[in-house]
GULOBA-636932 format. One record per residue (C-alpha): residue number from 1; x, y, z; residue in three letters. Coordinates in Angstrom, 2 decimals, always signed. Layout:
REM GULOBA-636932
+-----+---------+---------+---------+-----+
!   i !       x !       y !       z !  aa !
+-----+---------+---------+---------+-----+
! NUM !       X !       Y !       Z ! ALA !
...
+-----+---------+---------+---------+-----+
REM end
This chain:
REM GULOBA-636932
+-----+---------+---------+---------+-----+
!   i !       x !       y !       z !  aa !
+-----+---------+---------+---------+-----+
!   1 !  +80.78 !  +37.29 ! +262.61 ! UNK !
!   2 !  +80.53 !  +40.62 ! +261.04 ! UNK !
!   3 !  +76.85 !  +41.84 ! +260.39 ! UNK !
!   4 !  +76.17 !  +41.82 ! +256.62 ! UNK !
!   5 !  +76.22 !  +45.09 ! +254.51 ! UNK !
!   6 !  +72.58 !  +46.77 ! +254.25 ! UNK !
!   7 !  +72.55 !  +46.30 ! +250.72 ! UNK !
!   8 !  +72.98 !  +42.66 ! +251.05 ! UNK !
!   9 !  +70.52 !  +41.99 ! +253.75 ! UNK !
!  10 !  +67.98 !  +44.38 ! +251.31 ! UNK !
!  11 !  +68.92 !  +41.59 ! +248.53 ! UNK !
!  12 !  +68.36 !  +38.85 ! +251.29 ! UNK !
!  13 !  +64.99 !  +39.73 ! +252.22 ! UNK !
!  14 !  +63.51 !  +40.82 ! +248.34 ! UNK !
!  15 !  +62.47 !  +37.31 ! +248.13 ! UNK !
!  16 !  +60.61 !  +36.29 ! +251.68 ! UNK !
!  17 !  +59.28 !  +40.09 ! +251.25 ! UNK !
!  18 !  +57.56 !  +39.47 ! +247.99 ! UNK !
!  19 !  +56.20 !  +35.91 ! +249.26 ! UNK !
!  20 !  +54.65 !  +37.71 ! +252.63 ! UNK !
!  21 !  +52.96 !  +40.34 ! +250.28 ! UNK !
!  22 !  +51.29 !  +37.50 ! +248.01 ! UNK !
!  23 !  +50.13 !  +35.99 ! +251.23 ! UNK !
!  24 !  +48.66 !  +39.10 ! +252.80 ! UNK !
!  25 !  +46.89 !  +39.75 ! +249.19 ! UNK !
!  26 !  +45.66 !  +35.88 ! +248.94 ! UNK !
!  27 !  +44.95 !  +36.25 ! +253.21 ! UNK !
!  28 !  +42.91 !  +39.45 ! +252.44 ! UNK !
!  29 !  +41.02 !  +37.81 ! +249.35 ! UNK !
!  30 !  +39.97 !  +34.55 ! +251.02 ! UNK !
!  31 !  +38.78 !  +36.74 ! +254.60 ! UNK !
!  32 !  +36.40 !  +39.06 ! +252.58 ! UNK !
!  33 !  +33.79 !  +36.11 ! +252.81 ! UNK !
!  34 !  +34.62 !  +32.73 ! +254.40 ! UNK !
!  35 !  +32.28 !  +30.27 ! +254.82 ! UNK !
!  36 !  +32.12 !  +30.43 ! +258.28 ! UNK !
!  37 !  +33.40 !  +33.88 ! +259.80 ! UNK !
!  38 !  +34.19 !  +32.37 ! +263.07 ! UNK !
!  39 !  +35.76 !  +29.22 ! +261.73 ! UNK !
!  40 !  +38.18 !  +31.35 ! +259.37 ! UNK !
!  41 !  +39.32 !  +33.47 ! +262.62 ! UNK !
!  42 !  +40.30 !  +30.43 ! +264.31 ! UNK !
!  43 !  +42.05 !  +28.65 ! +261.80 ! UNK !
!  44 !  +44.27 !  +31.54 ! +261.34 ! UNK !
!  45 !  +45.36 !  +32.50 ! +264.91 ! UNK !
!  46 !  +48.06 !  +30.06 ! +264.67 ! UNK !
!  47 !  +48.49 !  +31.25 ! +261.32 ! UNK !
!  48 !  +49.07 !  +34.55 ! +262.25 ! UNK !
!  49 !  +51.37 !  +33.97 ! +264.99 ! UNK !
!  50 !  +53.58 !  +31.73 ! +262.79 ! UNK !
!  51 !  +53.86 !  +34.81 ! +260.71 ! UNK !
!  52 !  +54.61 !  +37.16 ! +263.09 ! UNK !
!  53 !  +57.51 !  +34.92 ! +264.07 ! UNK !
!  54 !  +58.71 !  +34.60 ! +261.06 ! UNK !
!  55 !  +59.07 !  +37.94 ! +260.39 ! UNK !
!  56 !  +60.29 !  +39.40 ! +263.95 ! UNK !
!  57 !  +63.36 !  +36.20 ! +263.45 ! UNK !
!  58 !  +63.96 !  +37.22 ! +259.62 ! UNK !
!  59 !  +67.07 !  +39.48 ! +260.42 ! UNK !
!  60 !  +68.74 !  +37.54 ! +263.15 ! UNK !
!  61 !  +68.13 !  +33.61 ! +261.71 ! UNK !
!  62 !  +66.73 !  +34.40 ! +257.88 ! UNK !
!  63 !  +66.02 !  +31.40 ! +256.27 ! UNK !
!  64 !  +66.82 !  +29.84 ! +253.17 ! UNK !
!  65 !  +64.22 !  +30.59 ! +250.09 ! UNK !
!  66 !  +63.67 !  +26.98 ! +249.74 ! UNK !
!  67 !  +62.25 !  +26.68 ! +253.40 ! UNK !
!  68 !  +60.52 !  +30.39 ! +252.76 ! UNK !
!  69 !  +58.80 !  +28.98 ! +249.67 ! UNK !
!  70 !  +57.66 !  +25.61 ! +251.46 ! UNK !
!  71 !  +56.29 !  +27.22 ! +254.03 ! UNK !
!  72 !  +54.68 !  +30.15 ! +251.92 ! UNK !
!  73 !  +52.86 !  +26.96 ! +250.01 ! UNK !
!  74 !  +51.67 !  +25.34 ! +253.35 ! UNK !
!  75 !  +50.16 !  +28.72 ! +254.22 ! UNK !
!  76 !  +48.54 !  +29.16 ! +251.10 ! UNK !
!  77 !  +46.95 !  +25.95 ! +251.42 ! UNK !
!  78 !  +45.83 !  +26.71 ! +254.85 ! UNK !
!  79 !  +44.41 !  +29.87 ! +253.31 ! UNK !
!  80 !  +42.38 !  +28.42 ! +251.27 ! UNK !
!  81 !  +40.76 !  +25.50 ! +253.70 ! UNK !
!  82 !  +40.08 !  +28.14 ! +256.51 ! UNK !
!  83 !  +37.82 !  +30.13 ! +253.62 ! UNK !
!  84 !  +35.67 !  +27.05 ! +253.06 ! UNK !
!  85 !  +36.49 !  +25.42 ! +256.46 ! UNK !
!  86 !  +38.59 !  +22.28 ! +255.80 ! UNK !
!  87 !  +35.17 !  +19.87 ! +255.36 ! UNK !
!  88 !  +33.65 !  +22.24 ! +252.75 ! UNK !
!  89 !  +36.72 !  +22.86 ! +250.40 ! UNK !
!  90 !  +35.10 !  +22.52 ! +247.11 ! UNK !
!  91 !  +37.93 !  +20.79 ! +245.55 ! UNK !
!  92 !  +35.80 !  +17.50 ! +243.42 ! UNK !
!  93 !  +33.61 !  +20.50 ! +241.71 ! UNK !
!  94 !  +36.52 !  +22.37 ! +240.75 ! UNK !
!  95 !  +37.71 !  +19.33 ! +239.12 ! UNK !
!  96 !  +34.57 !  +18.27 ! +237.79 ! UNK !
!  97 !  +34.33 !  +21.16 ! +236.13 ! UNK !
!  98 !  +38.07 !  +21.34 ! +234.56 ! UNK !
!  99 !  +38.04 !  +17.49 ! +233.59 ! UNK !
! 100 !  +34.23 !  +16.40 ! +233.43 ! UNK !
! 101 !  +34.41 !  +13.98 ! +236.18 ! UNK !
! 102 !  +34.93 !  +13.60 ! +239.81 ! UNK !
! 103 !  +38.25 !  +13.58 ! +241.55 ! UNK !
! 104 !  +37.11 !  +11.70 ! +244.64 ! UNK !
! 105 !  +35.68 !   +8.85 ! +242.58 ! UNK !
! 106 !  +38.87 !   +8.35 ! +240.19 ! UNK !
! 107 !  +40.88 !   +8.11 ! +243.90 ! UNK !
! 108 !  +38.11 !   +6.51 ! +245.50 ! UNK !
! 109 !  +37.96 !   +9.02 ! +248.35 ! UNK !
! 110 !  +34.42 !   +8.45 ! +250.15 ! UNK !
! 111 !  +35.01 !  +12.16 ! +251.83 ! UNK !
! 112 !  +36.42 !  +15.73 ! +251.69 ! UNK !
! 113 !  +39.83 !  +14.83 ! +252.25 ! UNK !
! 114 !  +41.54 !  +18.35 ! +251.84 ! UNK !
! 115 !  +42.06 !  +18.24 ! +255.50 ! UNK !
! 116 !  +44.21 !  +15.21 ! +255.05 ! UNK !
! 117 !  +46.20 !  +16.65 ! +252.05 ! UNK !
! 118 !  +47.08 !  +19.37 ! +254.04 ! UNK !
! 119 !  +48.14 !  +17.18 ! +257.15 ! UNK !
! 120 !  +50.42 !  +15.38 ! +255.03 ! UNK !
! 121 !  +51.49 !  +19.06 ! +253.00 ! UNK !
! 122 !  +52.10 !  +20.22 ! +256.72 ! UNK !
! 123 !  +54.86 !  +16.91 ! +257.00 ! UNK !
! 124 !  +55.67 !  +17.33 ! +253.00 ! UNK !
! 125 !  +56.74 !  +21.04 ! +252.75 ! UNK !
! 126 !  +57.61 !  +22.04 ! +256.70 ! UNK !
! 127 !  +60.29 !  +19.23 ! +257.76 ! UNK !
! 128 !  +63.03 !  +20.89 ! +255.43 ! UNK !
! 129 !  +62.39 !  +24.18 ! +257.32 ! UNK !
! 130 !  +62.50 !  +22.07 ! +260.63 ! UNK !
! 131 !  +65.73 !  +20.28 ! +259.29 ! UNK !
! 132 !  +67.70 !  +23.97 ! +258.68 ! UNK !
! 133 !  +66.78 !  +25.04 ! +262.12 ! UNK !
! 134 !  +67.75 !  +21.85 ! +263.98 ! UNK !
! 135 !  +71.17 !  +21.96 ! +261.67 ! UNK !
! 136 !  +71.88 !  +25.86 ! +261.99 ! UNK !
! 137 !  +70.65 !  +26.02 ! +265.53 ! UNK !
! 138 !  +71.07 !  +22.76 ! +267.22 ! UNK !
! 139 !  +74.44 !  +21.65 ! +265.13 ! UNK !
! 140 !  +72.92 !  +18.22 ! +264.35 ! UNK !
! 141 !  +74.73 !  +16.36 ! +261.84 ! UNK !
! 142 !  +74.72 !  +13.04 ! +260.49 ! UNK !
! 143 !  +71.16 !  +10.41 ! +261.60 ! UNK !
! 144 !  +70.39 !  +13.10 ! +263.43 ! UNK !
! 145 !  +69.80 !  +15.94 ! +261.16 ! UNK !
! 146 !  +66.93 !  +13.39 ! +258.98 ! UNK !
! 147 !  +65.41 !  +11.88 ! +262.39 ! UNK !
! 148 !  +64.71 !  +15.06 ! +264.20 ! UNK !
! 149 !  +62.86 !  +16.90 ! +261.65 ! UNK !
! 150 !  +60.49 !  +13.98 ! +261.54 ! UNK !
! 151 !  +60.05 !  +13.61 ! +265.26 ! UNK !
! 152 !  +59.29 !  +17.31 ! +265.44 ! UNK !
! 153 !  +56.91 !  +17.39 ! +262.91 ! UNK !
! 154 !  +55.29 !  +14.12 ! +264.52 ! UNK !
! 155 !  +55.68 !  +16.36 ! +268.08 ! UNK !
! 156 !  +53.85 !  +19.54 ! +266.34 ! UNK !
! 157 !  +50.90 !  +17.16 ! +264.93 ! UNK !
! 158 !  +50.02 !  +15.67 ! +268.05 ! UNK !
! 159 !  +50.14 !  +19.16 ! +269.78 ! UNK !
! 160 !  +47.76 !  +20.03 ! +266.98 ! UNK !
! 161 !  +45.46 !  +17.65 ! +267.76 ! UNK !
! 162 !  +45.13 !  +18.33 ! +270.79 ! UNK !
! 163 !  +44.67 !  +22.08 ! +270.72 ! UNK !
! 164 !  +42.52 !  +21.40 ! +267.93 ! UNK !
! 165 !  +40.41 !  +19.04 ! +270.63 ! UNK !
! 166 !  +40.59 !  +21.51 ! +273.31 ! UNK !
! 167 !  +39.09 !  +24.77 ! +271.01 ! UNK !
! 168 !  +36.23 !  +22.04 ! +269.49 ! UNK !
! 169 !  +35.42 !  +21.61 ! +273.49 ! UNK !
! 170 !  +35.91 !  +24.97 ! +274.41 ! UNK !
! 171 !  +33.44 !  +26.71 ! +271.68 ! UNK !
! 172 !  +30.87 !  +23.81 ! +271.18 ! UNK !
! 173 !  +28.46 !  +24.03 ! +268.78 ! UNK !
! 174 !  +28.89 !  +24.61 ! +265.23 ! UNK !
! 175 !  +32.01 !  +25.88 ! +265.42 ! UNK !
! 176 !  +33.76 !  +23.22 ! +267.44 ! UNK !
! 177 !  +32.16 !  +20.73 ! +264.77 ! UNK !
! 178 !  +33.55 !  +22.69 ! +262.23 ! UNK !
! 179 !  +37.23 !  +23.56 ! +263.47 ! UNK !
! 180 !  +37.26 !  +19.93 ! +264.97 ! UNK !
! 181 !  +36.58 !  +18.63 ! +260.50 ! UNK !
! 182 !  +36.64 !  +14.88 ! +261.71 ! UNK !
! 183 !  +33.75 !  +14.31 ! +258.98 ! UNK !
! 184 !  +32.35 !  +12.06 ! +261.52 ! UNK !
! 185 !  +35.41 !   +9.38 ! +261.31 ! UNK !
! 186 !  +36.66 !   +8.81 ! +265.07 ! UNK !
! 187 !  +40.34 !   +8.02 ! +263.67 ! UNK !
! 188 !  +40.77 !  +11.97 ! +262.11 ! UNK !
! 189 !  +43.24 !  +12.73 ! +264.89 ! UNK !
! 190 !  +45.00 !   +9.59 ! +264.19 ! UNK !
! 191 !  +45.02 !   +9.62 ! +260.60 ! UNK !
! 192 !  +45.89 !  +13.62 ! +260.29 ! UNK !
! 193 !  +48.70 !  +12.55 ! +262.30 ! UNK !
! 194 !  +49.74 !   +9.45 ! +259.94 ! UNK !
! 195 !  +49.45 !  +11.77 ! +256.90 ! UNK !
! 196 !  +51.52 !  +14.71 ! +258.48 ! UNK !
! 197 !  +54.39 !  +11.88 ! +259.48 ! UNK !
! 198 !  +54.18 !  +10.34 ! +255.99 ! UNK !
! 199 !  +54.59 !  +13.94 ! +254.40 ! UNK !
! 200 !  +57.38 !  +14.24 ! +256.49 ! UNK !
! 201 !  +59.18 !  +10.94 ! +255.96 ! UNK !
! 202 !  +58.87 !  +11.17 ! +252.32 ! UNK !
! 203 !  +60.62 !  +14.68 ! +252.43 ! UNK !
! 204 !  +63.24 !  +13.78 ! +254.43 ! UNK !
! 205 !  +63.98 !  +10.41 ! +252.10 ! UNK !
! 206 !  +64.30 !  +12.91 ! +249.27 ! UNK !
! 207 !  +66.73 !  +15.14 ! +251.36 ! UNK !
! 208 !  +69.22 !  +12.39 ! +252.19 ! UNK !
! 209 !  +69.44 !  +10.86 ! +249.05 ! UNK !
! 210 !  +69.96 !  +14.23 ! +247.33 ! UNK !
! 211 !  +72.77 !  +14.79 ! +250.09 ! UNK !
! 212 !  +74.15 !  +11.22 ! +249.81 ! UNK !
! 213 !  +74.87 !  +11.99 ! +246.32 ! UNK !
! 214 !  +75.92 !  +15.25 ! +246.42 ! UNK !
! 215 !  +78.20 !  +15.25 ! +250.07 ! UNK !
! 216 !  +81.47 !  +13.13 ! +249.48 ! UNK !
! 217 !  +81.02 !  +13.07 ! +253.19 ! UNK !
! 218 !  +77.55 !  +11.92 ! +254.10 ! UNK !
! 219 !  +78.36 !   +8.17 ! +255.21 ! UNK !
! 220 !  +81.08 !   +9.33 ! +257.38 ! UNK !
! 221 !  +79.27 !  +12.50 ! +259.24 ! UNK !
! 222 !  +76.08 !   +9.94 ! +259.45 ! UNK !
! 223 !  +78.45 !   +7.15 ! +261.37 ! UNK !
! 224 !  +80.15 !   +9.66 ! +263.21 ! UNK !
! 225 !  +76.39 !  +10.57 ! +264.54 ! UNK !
! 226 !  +76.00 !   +7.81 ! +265.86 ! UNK !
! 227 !  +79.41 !   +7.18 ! +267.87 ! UNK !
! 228 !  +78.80 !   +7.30 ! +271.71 ! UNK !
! 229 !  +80.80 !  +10.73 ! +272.59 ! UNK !
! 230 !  +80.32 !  +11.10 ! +276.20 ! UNK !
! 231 !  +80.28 !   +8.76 ! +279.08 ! UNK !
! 232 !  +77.28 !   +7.92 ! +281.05 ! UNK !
! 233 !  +74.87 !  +10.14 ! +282.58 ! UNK !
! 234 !  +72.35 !  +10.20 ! +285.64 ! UNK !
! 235 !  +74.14 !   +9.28 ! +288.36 ! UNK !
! 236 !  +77.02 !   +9.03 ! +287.12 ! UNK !
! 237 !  +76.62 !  +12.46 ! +285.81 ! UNK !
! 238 !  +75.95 !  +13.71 ! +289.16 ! UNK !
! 239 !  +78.87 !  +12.56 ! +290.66 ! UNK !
! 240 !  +81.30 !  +14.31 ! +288.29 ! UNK !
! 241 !  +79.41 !  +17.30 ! +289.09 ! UNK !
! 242 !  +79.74 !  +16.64 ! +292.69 ! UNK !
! 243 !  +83.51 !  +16.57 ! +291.73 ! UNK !
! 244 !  +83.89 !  +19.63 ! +289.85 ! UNK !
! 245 !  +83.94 !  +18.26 ! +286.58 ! UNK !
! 246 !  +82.12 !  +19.40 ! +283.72 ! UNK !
! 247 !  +79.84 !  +17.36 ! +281.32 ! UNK !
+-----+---------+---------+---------+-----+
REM end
């Protein structure tokens, strides 16, 4: 495949350009005082590194603006709970003072639950993103292009967790209370995860009906997904290698 002319990867990248630069603007806002200096640097290592990738993979696999914007909004969001740490985001006083009454009591929330709404964001706005890469990358088609998204973003929020456990362990104190955010409830890890898969499924619903009304072909790539192609493996496998024949 030919490389594309400079001006059209220049036209390619105006958009993700323009969304990094908010970012790095909202980024440097929100770090001039967080809450909790140490809590804020945490929360964005993986942050930054997600960046960083992003932008070191933009010429070789750009993305689409759709999955640039969804994942511009999930950062944002993160932004803005590593300022206040994820407990403290003063969300029901913002509303209280917009609308004269508490949001947590017209939803009957008993806690801070920005952490959640950004576990279930994390599901909502990154399994498109997840589905282009598995479907550019991987070639999956049909069943497969919905179901892996959500077992990846499922994957990433249990490796979440658990980092998330290990730093809380790591640093102690304060700061492992506050990066951990369970609020005191022992199911957090479970329920972050619940919300992030929920996000997810809902998203990928959305995708596959838009697709199943849109693609003339959408029942017959999804059956053809799930057609056995190849004949067993394991040992069976092993013995064709043996043989000199290729999987």
């Amino acid at each position: 495949m030919a490389a594309p002319a400079p001006w059209a990867y220049s036209r390619r990248v105006r958009w993700p350009l323009l969304l990094l630069t908010l970012l790095l603007a909202l980024g440097v806002a929100l770090g001039i005082d967080p809450y909790d200096r140490a809590d804020w640097a945490l929360e964005n290592a993986l942050a930054v590194v997600a960046v960083v990738l992003l932008v070191l993979t933009a010429r070789r696999f750009p993305l689409s603006k759709l999955s640039y914007t969804l994942i511009w909004t999930f950062l944002v969001l993160h932004e803005i709970g590593a300022h206040w740490t994820y407990a403290l985001v003063p969300y029901d006083d913002a509303w209280r003072k917009l609308f004269g009454c508490s949001f947590n009591e017209l939803v009957g929330w008993q806690r801070n639950n920005y952490d959640r709404v950004v576990h279930f964001a994390f599901g909502f706005l990154l399994a498109y993103p997840m589905r282009e890469l598995f479907v550019r990358v991987g070639g999956a088609r049909g069943f497969w292009g919905y179901f892996l998204p959500l077992e990846m973003t499922l994957s990433f929020s249990c490796v979440y967790e658990i980092v998330e456990w290990g730093a809380a362990v790591f640093f102690g104190g304060d700061l492992g209370v506050a990066y951990l955010g369970t609020q005191g409830d022992v199911w957090d890890a479970q329920k972050d995860m619940a919300c992030a898969g929920s996000g997810a499924l809902i998203a990928i619903v959305i995708v596959a009906l838009v697709h199943r009304t849109l693609d003339r072909d959408f029942q017959r790539e999804w059956a053809e997904s799930l057609r056995v192609k190849r004949e067993p493996l394991g040992e069976a496998a092993i013995e064709r290698l043996r043989g000199g024949t290729r999987l």
